[in-house]
C-alpha positions as CSV (number, residue, x, y, z in Angstrom):
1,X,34.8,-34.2,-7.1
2,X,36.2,-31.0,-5.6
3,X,35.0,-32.2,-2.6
4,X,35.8,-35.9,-1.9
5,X,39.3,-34.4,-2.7
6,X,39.3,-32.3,0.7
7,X,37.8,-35.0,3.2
8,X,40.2,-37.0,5.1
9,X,39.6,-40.4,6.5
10,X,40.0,-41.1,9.8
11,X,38.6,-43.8,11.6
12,X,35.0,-44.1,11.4
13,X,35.2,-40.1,10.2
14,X,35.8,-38.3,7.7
15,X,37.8,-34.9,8.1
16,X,38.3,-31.7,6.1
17,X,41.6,-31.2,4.6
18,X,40.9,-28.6,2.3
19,X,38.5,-25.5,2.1
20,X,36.0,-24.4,-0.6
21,X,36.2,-20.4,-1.1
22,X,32.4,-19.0,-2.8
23,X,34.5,-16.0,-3.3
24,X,33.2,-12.5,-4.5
25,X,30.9,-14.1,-6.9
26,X,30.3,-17.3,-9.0
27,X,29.4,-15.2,-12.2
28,X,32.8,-16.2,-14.7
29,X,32.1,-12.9,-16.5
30,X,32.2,-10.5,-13.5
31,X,35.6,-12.6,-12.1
32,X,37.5,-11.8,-15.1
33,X,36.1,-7.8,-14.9
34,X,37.3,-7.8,-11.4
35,X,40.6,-9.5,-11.2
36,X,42.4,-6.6,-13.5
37,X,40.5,-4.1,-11.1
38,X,41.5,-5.7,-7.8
39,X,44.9,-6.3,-9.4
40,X,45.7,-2.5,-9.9
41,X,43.9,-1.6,-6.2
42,X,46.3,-3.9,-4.4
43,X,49.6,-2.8,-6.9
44,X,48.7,0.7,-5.5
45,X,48.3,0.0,-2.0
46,X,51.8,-2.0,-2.5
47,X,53.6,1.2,-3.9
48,X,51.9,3.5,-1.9
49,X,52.5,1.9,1.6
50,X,56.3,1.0,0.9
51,X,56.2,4.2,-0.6
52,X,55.4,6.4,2.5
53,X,57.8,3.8,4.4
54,X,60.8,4.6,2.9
55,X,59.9,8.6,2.5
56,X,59.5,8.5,6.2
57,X,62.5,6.7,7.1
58,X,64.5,8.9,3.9
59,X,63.7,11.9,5.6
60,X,64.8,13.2,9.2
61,X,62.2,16.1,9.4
62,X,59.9,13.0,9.5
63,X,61.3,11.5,12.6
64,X,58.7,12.7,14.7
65,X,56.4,10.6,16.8
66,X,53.4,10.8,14.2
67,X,55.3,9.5,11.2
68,X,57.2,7.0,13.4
69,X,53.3,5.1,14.1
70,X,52.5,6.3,10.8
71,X,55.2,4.4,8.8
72,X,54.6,1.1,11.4
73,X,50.0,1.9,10.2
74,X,51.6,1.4,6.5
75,X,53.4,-1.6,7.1
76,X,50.2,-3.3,8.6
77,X,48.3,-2.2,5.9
78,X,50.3,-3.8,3.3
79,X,50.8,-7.2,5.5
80,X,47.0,-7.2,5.8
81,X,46.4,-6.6,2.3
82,X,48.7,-9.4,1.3
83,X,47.6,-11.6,3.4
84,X,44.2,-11.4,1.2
85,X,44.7,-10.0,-2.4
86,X,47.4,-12.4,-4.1
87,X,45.0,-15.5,-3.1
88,X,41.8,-13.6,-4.2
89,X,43.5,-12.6,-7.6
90,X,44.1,-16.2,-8.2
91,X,40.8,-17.6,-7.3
92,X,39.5,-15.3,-9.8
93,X,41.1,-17.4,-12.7
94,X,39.8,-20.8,-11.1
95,X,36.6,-22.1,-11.1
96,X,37.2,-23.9,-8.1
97,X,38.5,-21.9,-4.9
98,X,40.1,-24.3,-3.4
99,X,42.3,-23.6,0.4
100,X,44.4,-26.1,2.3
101,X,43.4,-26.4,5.9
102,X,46.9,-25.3,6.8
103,X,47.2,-22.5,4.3
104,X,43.5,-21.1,5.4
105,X,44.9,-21.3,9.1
106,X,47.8,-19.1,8.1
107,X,45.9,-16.5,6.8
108,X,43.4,-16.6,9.8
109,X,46.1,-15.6,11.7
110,X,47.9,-12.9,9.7
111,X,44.7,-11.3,9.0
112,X,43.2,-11.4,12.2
113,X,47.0,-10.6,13.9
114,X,47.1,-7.2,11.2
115,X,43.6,-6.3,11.6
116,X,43.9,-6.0,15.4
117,X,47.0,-4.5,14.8
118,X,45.3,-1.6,13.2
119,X,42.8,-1.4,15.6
120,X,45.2,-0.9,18.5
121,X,47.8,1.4,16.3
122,X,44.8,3.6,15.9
123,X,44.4,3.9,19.5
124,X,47.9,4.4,20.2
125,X,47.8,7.4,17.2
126,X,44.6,9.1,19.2
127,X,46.9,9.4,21.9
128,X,49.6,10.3,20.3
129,X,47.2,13.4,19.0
130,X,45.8,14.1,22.7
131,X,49.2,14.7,24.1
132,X,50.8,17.0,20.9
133,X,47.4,19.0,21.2
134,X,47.0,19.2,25.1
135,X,50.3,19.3,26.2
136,X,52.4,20.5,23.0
137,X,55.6,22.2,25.0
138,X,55.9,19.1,26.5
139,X,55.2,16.8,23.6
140,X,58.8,15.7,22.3
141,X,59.7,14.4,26.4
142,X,56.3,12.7,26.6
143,X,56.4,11.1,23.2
144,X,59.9,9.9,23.9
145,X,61.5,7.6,21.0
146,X,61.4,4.6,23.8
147,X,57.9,5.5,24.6
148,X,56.8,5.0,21.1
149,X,58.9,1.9,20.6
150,X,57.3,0.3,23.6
151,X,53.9,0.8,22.5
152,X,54.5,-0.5,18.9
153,X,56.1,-3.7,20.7
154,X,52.9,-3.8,23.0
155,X,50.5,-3.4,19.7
156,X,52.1,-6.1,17.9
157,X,53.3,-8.6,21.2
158,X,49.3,-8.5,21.8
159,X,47.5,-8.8,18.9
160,X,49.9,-11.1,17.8
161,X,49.2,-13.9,21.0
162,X,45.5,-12.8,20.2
163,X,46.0,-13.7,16.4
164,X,47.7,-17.3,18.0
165,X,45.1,-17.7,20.7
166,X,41.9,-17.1,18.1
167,X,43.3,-19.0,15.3
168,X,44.8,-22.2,17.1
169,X,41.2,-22.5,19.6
170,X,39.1,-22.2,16.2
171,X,41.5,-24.9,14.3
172,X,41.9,-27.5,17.0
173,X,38.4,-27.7,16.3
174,X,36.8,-31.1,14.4
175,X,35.5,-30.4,10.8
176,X,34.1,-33.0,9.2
177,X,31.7,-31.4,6.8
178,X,30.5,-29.1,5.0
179,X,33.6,-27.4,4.0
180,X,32.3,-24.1,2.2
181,X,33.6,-20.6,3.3
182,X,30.9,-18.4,2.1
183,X,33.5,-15.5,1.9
184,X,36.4,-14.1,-0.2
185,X,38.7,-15.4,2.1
186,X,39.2,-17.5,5.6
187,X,37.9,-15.4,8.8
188,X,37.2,-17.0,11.7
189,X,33.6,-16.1,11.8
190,X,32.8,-17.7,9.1
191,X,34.7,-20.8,9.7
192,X,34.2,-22.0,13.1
193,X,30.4,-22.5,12.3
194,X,31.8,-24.9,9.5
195,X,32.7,-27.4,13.2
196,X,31.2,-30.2,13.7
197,X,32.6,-30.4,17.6
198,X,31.9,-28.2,20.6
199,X,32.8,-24.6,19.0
200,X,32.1,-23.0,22.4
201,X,35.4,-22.3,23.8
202,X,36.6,-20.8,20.1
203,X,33.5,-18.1,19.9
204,X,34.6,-16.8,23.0
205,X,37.9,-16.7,22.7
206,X,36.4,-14.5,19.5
207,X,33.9,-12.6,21.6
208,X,36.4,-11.8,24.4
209,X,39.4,-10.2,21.7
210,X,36.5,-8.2,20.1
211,X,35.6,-6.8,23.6
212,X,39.1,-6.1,24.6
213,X,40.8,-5.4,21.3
214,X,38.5,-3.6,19.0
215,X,35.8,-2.4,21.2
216,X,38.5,-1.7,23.7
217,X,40.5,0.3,21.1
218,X,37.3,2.1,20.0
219,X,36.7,3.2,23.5
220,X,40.6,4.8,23.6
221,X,39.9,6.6,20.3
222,X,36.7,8.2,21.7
223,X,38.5,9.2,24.9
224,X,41.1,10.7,23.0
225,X,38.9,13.0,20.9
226,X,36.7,13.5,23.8
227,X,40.2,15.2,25.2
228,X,41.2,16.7,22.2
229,X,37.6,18.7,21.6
230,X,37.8,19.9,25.2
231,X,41.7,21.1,24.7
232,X,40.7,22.8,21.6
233,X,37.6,24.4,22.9
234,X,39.9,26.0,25.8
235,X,41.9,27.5,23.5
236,X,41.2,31.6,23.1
237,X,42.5,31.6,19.4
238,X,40.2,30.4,16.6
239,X,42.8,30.0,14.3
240,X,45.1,27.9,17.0
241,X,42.1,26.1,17.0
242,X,41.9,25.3,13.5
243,X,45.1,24.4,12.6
244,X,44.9,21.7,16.3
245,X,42.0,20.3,14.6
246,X,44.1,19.8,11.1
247,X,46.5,17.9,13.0
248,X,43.6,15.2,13.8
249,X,41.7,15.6,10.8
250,X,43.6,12.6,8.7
251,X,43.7,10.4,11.6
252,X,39.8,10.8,12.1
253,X,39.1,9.9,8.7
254,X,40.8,7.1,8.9
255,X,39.1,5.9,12.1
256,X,35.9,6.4,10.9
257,X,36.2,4.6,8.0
258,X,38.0,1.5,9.3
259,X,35.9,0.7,12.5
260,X,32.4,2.1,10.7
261,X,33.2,-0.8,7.8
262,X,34.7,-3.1,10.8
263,X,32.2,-3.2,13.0
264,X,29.2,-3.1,10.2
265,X,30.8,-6.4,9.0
266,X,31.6,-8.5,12.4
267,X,28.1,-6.6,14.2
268,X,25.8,-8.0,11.8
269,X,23.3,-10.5,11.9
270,X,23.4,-13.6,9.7
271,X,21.4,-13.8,6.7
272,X,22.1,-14.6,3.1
273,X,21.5,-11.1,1.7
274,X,23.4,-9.4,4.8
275,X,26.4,-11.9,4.4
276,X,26.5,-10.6,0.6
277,X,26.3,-6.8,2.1
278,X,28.7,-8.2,4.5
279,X,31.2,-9.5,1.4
280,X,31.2,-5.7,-0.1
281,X,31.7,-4.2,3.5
282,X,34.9,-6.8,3.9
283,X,36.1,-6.1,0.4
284,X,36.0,-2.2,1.4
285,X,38.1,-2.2,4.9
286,X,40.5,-5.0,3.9
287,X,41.1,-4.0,0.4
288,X,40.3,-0.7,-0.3
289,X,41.4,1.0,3.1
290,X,45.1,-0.1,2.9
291,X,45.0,1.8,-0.2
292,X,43.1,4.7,1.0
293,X,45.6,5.2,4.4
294,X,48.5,6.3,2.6
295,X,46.3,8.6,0.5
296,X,44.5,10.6,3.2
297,X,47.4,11.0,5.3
298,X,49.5,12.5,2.6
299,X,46.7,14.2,0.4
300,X,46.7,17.7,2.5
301,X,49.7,17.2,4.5
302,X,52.0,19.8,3.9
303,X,55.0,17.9,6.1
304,X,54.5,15.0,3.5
305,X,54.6,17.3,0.6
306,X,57.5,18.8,1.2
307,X,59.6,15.5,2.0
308,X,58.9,14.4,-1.5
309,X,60.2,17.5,-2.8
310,X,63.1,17.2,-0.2
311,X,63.9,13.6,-1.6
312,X,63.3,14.1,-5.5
313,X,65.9,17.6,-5.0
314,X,68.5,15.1,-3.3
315,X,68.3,12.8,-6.2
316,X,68.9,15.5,-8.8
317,X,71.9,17.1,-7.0
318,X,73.6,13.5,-7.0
């Protein structure tokens, strides 16, 4: 029923109209475990994100170059995490997951446009970390406010034509049948196999953005650390050396665990029991890693700390 509801015809053909979602699983028990789960994870990552946002802008000892691509990583990690979680919640409560062809375009593009985002605004962060451990005398002229406005406006003027360019080439395509996403939510890769015309000129539009965006960003990050592990060797003091590595330590935890989870996902090879694996691996970097950012950048960050204590002190001398 569900799915003579979501063909269209046209003609001779029939088209899709509507989406089928498999979700995280079809067991009715588990959804109902998971929804109260998933439900506090992405309330967290909410209050946590818009939480460092507003500490960051609330504070002027913050106004440095790190927070200012800090506060911009939080923002895309609660746009990507809402471009997922509030459908996902509600698919847990139907029995069938159901997407309008328009609405699972829409969330192609903000997920794709915010999870290319983070890519490049991780990139942007290693160098951000080269240049205040390499050159840190001349740090505040390099990292210039308009410097690090530009290259926020680059990040998201990019990846958001990439987003456009990925998502309108993989729905201009025809679908006519089957209509079955065998994920949580819409991503491209899983969609444009759905195509019943040519789906040439969509996968490498795909495979190109993955070269230049994410492998491309990967590349920068590597460079950057290859940089900042041959500053910090030159240095003569061990404990100078230490406290430049502290500096890097957040941002390299976060690196490793988006693009190790990233690249396990959209680098592996197609098989039932892998696409499940692949499910769990998607679930970790687009739900659980928004949620995670905030936490490891503030967790042992002393600046942090004391901007809360800063802000709640304010509040009690009003």
């Amino acid at each position: 029923m569900a799915l003579s509801r979501s063909m269209r015809w046209n003609g001779n053909h029939s088209s899709v109209t509507t989406f089928i979602l498999l979700g995280l699983s079809g067991e009715e028990q588990l959804q109902l475990i998971l929804f109260p789960i998933f439900l506090a994870v992405y309330l967290v990552t909410v209050t946590w994100n818009l939480g460092l946002i507003l500490l960051i802008r609330m504070d002027s000892h913050l106004h440095t170059p790190m927070y200012f691509f800090l506060n911009f990583l939080a923002f895309i990690d609660v746009s990507f995490s809402s471009s997922i979680s509030p459908r996902m919640l509600a698919d847990f409560l139907k029995d069938v997951k159901t997407i309008a062809f328009l609405n699972c375009a829409i969330q192609c593009f903000v997920s794709a446009w915010m999870g290319v985002s983070e890519c490049c605004l991780l990139a942007v962060m290693a160098i951000d970390r080269y240049v205040a451990i390499d050159k840190p005398l001349q740090y505040s002229v390099i990292m210039s406010p308009g410097l690090c406005r530009k290259m926020v406006a680059g990040v998201y003027t990019a990846t958001l034509l990439n987003g456009l360019a990925q998502t309108i080439s993989c729905f201009n395509l025809y679908f006519c049948g089957p209509n079955i996403i065998k994920h949580f939510f819409c991503d491209l890769p899983e969609i444009i196999p759905l195509s019943c015309s040519n789906s040439f000129l969509s996968e490498m539009v795909l495979i190109l953005a993955s070269i230049f965006f994410i492998f491309g960003s990967f590349l920068v990050i590597l460079l950057s650390y290859g940089f900042i592990i041959s500053s910090i060797l030159k240095m003569s003091s061990g404990k100078a050396s230490i406290k430049a590595f502290n500096t890097c330590a957040s941002h390299l935890a976060a690196v490793t665990l988006f693009f190790s989870t990233a690249l396990s996902v959209y680098m592996r090879p197609s098989s039932n029991k892998i696409m499940e694996q692949g499910k769990v691996l998607s679930v970790f970097y687009a739900i659980l890693i928004p949620m995670l950012n905030p936490l490891i950048y503030s967790l042992r960050n002393k600046e942090i700390k004391d901007a809360i204590r800063r802000v709640i002190k304010s509040y009690k001398g009003l």
